[in-house]
C-alpha positions as CSV (number, residue, x, y, z in Angstrom):
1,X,-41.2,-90.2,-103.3
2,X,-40.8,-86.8,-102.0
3,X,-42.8,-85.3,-98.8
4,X,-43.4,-81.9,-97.4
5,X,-43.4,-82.1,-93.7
6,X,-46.2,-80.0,-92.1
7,X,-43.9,-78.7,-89.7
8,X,-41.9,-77.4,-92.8
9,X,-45.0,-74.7,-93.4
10,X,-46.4,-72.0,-91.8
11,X,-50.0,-71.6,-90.4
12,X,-51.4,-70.3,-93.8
13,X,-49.4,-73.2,-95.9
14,X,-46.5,-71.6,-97.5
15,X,-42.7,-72.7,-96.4
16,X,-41.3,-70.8,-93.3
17,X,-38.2,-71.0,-94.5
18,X,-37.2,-68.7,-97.3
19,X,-34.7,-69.2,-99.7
20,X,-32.5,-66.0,-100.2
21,X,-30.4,-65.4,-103.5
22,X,-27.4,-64.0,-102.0
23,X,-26.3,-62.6,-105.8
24,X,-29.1,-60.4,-105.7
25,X,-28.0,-56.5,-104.6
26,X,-31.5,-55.1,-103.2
27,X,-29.9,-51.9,-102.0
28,X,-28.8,-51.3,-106.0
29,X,-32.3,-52.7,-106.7
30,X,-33.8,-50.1,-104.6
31,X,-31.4,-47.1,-105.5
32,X,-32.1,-47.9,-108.9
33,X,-35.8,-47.6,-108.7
34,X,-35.3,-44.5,-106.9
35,X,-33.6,-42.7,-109.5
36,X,-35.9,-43.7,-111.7
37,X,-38.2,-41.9,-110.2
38,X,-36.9,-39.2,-109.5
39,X,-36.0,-39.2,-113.4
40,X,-39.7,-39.3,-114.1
41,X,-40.4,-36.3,-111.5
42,X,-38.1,-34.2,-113.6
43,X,-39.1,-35.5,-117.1
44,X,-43.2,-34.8,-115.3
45,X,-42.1,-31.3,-115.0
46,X,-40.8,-30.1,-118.3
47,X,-42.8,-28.8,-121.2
48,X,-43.7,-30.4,-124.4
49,X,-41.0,-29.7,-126.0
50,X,-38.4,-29.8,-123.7
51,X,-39.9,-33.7,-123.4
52,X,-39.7,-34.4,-127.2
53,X,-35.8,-33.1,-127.1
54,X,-34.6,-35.5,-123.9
55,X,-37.0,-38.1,-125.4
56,X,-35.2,-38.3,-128.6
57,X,-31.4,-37.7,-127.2
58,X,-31.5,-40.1,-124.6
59,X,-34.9,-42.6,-125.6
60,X,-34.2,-42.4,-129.2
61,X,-30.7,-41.8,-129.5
62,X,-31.0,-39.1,-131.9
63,X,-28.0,-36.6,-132.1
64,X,-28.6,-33.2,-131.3
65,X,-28.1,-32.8,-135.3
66,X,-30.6,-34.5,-136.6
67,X,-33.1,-33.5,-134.1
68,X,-32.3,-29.8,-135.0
69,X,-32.8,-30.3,-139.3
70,X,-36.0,-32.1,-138.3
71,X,-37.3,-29.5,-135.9
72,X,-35.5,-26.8,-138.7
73,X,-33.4,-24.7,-136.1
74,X,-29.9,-24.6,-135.9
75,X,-27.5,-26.9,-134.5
76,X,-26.6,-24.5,-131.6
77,X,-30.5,-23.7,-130.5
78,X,-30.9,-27.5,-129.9
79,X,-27.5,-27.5,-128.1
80,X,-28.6,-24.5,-125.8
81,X,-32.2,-25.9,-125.0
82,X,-30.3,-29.1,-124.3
83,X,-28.1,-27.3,-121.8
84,X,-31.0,-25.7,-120.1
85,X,-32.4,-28.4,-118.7
């Protein structure tokens, strides 16, 4: 039969002690979600189509090719805007 020891919880009923997973980085966990955001800040700030062109190079993995027959420019126009940024 197993027991949990009052003295093993805290005043509102949860464990005082904590277990910590020592494999887990929270400093990468934290840069990560910062550069995430500040990812989003930049994407936030660009026009529509500036968003459709990083969208589908680095969301949709669409080469700077195709993305240029389907918008019907040339190869070096997508390359330029693409450099812009």
């Amino acid at each position: 039969m197993n027991c949990t020891l009052f003295s093993s919880l805290d005043h509102d009923g949860h464990f005082s002690e904590t277990i910590v997973d020592e494999d887990i980085d929270v400093e990468k966990i934290v840069e990560t979600q910062m550069m995430i955001e500040a990812v989003r800040n930049a994407i936030s700030r660009l026009n529509a189509e500036e968003k459709d062109i990083i969208e589908r190079l680095y969301f949709n993995d669409e080469t700077l090719s195709n993305i240029a027959r389907k918008k019907k420019v040339s190869y070096q126009a997508i390359q330029w805007r693409n450099t812009a940024y």
